[in-house]
C-alpha positions as a LaTeX table, in Angstrom:
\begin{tabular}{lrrr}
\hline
Residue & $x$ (\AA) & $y$ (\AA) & $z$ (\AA) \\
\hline
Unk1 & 1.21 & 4.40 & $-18.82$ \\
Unk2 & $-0.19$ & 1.09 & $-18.92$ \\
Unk3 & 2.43 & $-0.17$ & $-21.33$ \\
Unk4 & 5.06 & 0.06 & $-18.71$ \\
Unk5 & 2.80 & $-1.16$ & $-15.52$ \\
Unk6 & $-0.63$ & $-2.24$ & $-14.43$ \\
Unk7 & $-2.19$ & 1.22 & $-14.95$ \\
Unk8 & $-3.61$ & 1.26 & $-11.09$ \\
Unk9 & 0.43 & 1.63 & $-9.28$ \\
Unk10 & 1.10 & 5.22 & $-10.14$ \\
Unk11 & 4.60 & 4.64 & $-8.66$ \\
Unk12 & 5.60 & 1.56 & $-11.07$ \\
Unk13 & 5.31 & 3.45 & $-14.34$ \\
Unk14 & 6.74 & 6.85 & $-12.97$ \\
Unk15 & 9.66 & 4.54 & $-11.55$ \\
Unk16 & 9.37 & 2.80 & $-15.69$ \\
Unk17 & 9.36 & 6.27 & $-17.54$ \\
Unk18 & 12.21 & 7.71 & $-15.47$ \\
Unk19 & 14.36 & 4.89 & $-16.35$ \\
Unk20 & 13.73 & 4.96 & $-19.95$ \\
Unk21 & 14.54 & 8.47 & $-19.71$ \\
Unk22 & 18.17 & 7.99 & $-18.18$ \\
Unk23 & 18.69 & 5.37 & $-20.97$ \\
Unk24 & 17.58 & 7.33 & $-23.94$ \\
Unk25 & 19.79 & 10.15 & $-22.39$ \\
Unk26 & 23.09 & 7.47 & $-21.86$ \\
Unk27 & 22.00 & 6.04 & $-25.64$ \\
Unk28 & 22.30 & 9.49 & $-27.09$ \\
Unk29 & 25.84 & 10.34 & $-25.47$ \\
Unk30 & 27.86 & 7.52 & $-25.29$ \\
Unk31 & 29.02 & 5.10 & $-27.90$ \\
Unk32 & 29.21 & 1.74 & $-26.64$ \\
Unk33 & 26.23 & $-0.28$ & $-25.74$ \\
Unk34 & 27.86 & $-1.20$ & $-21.85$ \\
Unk35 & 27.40 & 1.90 & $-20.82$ \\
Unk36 & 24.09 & 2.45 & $-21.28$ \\
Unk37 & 23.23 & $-0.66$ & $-19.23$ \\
Unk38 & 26.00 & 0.63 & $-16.37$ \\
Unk39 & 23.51 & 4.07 & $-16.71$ \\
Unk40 & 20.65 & 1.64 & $-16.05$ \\
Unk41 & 22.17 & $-0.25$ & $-13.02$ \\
Unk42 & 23.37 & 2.98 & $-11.57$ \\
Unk43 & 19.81 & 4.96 & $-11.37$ \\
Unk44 & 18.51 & 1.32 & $-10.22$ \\
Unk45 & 20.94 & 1.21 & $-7.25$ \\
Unk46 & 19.73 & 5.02 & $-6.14$ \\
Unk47 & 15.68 & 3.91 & $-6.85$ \\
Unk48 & 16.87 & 1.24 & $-4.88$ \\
Unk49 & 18.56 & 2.76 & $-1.62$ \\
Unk50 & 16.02 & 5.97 & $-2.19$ \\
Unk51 & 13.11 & 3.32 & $-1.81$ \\
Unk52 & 14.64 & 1.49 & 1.36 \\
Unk53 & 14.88 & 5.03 & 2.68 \\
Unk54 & 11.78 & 5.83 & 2.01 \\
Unk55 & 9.89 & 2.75 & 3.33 \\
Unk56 & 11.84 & 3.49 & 6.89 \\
Unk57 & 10.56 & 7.11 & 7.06 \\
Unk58 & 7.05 & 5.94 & 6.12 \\
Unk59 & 7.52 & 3.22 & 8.94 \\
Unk60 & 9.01 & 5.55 & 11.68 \\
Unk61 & 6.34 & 8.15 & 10.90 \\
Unk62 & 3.34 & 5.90 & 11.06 \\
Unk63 & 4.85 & 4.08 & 14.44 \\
Unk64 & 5.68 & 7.39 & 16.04 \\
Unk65 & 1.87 & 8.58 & 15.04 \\
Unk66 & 0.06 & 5.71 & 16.14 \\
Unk67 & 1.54 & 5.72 & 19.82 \\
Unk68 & 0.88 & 9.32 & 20.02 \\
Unk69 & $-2.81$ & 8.79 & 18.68 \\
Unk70 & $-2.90$ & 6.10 & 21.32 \\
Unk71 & $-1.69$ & 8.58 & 23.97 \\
Unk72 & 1.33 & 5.39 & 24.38 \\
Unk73 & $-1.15$ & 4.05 & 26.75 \\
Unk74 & $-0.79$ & 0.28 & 25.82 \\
Unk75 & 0.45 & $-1.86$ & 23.08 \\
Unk76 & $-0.98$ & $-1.75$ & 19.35 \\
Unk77 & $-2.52$ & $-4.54$ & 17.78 \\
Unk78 & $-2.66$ & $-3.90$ & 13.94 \\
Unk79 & $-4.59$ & $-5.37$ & 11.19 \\
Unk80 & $-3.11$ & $-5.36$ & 7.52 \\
Unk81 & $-4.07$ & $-6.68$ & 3.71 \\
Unk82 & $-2.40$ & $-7.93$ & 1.06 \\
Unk83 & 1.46 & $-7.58$ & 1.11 \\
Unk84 & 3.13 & $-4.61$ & 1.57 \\
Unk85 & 6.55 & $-5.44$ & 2.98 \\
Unk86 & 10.04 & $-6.50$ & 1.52 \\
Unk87 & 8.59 & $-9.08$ & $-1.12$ \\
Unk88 & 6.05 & $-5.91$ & $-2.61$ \\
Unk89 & 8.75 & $-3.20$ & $-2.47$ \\
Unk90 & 12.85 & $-2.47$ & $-2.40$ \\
Unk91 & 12.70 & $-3.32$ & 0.52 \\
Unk92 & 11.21 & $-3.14$ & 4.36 \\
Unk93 & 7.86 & $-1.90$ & 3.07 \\
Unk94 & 5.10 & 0.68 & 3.49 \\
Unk95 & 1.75 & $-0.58$ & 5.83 \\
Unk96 & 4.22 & $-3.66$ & 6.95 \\
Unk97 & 6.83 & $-1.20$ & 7.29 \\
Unk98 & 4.85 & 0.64 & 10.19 \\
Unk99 & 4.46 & $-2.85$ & 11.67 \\
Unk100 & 7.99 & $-3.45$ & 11.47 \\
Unk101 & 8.51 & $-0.12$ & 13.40 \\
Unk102 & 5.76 & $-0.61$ & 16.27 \\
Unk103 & 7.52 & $-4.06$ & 17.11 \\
Unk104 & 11.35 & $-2.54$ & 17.21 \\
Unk105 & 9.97 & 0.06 & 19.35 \\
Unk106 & 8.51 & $-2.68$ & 21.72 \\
Unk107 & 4.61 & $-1.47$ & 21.02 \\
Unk108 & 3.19 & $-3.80$ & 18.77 \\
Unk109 & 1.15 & $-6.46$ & 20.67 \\
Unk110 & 0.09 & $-8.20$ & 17.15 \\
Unk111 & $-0.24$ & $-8.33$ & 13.80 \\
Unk112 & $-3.07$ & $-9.59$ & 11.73 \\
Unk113 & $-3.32$ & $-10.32$ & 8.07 \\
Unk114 & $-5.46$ & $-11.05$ & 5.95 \\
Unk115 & $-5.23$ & $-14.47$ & 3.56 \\
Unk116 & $-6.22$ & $-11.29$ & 0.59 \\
Unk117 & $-8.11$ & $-13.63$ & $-1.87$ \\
Unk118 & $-8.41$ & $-14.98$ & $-4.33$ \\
Unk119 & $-4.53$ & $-14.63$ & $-5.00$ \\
Unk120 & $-3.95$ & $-15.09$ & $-1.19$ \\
Unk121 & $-0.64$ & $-12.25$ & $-1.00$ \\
Unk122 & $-1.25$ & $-12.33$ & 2.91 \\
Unk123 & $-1.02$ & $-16.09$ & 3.38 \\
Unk124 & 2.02 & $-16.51$ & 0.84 \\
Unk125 & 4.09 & $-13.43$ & 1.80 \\
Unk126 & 2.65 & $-11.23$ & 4.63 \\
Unk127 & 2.83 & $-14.00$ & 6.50 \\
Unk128 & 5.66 & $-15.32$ & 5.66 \\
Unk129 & 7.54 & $-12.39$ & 6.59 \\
Unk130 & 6.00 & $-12.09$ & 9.57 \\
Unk131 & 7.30 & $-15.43$ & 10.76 \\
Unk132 & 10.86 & $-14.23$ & 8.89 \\
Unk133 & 11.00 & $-11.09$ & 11.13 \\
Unk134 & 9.74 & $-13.02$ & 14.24 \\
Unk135 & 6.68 & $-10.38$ & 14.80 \\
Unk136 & 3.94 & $-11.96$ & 16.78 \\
Unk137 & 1.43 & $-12.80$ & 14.47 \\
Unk138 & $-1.94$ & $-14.17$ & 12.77 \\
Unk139 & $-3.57$ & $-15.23$ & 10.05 \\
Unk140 & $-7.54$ & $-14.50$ & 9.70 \\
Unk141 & $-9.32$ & $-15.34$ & 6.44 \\
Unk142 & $-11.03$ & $-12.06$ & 4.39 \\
Unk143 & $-14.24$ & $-12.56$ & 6.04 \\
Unk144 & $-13.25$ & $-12.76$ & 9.48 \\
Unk145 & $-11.77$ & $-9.43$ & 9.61 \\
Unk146 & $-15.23$ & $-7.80$ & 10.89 \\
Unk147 & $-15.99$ & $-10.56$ & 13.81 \\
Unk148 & $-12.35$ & $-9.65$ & 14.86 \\
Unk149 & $-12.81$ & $-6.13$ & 14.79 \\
Unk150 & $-15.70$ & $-6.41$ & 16.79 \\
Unk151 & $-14.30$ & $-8.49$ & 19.66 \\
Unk152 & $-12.06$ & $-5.49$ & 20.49 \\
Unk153 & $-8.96$ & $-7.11$ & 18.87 \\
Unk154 & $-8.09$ & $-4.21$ & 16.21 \\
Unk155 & $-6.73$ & $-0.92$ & 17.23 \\
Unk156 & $-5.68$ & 0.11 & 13.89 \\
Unk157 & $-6.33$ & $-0.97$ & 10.01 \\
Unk158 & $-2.96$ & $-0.36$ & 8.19 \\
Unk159 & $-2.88$ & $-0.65$ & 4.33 \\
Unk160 & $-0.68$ & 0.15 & 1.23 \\
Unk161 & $-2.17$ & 2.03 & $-1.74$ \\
Unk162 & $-1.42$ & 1.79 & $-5.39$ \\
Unk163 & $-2.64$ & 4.70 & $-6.38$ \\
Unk164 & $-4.19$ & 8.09 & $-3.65$ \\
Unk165 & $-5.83$ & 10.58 & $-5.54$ \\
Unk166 & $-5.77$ & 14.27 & $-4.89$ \\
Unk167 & $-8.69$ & 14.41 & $-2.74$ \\
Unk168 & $-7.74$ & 11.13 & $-0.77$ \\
Unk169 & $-9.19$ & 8.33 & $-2.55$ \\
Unk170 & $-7.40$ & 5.38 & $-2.24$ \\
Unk171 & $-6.83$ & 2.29 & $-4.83$ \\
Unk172 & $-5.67$ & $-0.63$ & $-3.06$ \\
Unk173 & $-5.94$ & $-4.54$ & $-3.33$ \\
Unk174 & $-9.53$ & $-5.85$ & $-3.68$ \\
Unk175 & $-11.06$ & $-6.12$ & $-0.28$ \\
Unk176 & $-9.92$ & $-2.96$ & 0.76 \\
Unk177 & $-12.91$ & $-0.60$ & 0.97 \\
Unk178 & $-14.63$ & $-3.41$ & 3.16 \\
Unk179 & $-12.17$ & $-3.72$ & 5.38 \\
Unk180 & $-12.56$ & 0.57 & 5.41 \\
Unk181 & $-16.20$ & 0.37 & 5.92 \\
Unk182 & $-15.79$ & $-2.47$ & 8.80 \\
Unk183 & $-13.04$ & 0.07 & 10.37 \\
Unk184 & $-15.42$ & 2.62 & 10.47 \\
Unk185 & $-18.20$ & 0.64 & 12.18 \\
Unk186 & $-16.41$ & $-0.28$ & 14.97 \\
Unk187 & $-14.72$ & 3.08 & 15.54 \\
Unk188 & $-11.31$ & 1.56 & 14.44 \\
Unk189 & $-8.87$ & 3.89 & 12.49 \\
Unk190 & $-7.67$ & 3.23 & 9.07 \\
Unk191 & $-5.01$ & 4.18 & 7.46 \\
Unk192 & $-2.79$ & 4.24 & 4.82 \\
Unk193 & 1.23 & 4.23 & 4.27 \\
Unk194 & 2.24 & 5.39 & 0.67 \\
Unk195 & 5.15 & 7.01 & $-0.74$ \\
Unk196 & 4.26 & 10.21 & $-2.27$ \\
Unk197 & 5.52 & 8.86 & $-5.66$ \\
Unk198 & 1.87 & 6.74 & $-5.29$ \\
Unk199 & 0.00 & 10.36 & $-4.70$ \\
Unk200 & $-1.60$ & 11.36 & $-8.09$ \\
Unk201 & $-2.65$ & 14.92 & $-8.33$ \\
Unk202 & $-3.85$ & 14.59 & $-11.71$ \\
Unk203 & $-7.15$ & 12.86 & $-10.94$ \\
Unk204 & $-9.65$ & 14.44 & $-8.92$ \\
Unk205 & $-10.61$ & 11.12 & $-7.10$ \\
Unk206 & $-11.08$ & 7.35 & $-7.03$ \\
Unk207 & $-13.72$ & 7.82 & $-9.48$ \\
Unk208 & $-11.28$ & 8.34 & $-12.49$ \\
Unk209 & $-8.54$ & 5.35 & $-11.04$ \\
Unk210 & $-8.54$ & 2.54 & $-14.28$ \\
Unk211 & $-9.16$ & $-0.64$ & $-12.13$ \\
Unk212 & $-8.23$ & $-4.01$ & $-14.11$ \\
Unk213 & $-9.56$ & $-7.15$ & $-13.47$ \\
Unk214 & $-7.61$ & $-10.55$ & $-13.68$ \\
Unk215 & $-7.76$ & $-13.89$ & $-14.49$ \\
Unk216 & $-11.32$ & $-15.38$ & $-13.74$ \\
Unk217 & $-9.15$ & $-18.68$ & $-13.06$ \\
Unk218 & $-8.37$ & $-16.98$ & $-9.81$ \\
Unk219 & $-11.73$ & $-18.18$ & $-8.80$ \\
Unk220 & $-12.46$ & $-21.05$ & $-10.47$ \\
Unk221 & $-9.55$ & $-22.78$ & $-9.14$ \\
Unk222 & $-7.78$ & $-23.34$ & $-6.13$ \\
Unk223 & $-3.83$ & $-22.21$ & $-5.15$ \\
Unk224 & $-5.17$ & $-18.68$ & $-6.89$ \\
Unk225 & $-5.70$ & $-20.19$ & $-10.20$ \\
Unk226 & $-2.75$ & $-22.37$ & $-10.46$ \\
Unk227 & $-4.45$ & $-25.62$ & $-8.90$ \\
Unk228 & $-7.67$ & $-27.76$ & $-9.87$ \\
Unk229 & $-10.61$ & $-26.41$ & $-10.63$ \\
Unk230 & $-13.46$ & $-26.08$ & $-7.81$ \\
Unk231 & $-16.19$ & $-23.46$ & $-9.12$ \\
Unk232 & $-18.40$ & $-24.80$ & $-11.40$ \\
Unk233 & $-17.80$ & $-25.27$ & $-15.15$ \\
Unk234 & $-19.85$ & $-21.69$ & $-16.71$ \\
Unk235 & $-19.76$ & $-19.32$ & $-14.22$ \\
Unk236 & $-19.39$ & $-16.20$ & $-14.67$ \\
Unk237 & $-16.63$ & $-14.47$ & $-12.96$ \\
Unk238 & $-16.80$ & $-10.99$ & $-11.93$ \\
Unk239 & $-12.15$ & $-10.40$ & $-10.40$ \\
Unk240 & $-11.57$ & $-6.70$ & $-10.15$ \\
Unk241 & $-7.86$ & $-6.75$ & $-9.00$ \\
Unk242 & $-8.08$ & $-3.62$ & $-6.54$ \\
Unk243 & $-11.44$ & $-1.72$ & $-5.26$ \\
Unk244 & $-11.43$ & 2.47 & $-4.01$ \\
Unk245 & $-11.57$ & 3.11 & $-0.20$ \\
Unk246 & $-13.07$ & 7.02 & 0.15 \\
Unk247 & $-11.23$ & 9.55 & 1.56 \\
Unk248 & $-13.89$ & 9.51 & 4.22 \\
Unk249 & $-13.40$ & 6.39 & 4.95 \\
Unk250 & $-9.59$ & 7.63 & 5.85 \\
Unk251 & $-7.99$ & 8.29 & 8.73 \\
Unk252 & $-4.40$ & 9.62 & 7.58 \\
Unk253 & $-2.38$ & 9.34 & 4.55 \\
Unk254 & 1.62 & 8.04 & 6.29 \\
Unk255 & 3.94 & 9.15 & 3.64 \\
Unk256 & 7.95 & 9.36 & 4.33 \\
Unk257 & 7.45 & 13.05 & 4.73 \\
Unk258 & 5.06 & 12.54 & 7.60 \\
Unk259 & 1.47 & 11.85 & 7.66 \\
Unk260 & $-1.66$ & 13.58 & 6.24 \\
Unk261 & $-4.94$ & 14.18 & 8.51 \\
Unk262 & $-7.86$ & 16.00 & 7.64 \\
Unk263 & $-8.51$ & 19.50 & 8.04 \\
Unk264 & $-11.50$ & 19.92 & 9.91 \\
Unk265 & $-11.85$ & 23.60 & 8.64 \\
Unk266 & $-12.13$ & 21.99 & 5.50 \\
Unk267 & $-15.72$ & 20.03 & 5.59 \\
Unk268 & $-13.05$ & 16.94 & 6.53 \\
Unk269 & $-11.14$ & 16.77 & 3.78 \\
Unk270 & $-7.77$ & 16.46 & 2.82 \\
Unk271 & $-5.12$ & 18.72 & 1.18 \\
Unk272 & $-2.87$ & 16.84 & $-0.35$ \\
Unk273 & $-1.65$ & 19.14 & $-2.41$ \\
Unk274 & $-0.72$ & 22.02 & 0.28 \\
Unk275 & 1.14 & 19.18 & 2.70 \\
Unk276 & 3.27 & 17.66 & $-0.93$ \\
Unk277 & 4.14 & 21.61 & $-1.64$ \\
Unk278 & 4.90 & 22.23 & 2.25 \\
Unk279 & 6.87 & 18.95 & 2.53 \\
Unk280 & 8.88 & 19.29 & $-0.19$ \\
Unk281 & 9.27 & 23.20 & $-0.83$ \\
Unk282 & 7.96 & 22.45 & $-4.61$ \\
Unk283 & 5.06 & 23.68 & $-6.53$ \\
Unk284 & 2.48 & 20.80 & $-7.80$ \\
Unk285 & 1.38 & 23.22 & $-10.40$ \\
\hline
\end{tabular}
């Protein structure tokens, strides 16, 4: 699917085949060229408002799930990566999208985002929308995330996912799985908010997820790659775009259809594929 998408977002190239299927469709049927692109800007509009719709079920599901994990004794404070809101989706967004819900509830006591290095997505858009929305707010830098977890700062790790395989796994933005394991050591919960179009059932787990790597001028220059360079000249460069967080490593799964936990009659685990078949009243087969 790579020749539609980066291979790791599941969601882009199901969103890129199902389009090119509505225009091959409108190409064989009709005979003048207009209305194959009005086909195309139709099923864009519906992606579009089914997206928005989407993003606000994942967003009232997490929020309502996080108070209730929280018994709704005291404002959340929530920590995030990368960018996952409006600029990163149709619009409102998935993790940030939860966010978004906690503070129009009232219940959000802070947000905290990472700068996500070496392309810095958190300090160009998370936080930028942030400020946009007016939700109380802060940046930290990568590495500060576990000296803020440990002050008592963190009540919950939020992140998207480009990819969750059927037993959990979870591709996201490199830096990910650290913030996971960090989570874990200080007794914080992580989760993740995904549409089930980013649910794979076809891989077995992370270990089969095609991770690409990107420009080593990420690192060897400043503004991400696009400024002067700082590294020095013959360095190797080792820029895996995304890393895989464990399914053990995972809290809950918040989808639009409500959110997966564990089964703790099953070693832990998750079954994915019994809540997608319950939630939807299809077979996965």
């Amino acid at each position: 699917m790579s020749i539609f998408s980066r291979p790791t977002a599941v969601n882009l190239s199901d969103a890129a085949i199902k389009l090119k299927e509505i225009i091959s469709k409108a190409a064989s049927t009709v005979t003048v060229p207009e209305s194959v692109f009005q086909a195309y800007i139709e099923a864009a509009e519906i992606m579009l408002d089914d997206d928005v719709a989407t993003n606000k079920a994942i967003g009232s599901h997490g929020a309502n799930f996080l108070q209730h994990q929280q018994n709704n004794s005291k404002r959340l404070s929530v920590l995030t990566h990368c960018n996952t809101g409006s600029l990163a989706t149709a619009g409102y967004g998935t993790a940030l999208g939860v966010i978004r819900a906690l503070h129009a509830q009232g219940v959000l006591e802070r947000a905290y985002c990472t700068e996500t290095r070496p392309f810095n997505q958190g300090s160009r858009l998370t936080a930028f929308e942030l400020v946009h929305e007016k939700i109380p707010a802060t940046l930290i830098a990568d590495s500060a995330a576990a000296a803020l977890m440990k002050e008592g700062r963190v009540d919950a790790v939020i992140v998207g996912a480009d990819r969750v395989t059927a037993n959990g796994d979870t591709a996201n933005k490199i830096g990910t799985y650290s913030l996971a394991l960090c989570a874990m050591h200080h007794h914080i919960p992580f989760y993740v908010a995904a549409p089930l179009t980013s649910i794979d059932l076809s891989l077995s787990s992370g270990q089969e997820i095609v991770i690409e790597e990107r420009s080593a001028k990420e690192l060897l220059h400043t503004r991400g790659g696009l400024g002067e360079q700082v590294a020095a000249s013959g360095i190797s460069v080792w820029n895996p775009a995304f890393d895989v967080t464990p399914a053990n490593l995972i809290a809950g799964i918040i989808t639009e259809k409500g959110v997966i936990t564990k089964n703790d009659m099953k070693d832990d685990a998750f079954d994915i594929k019994d809540f997608i078949e319950k939630a939807t009243g299809k077979s996965t087969v």
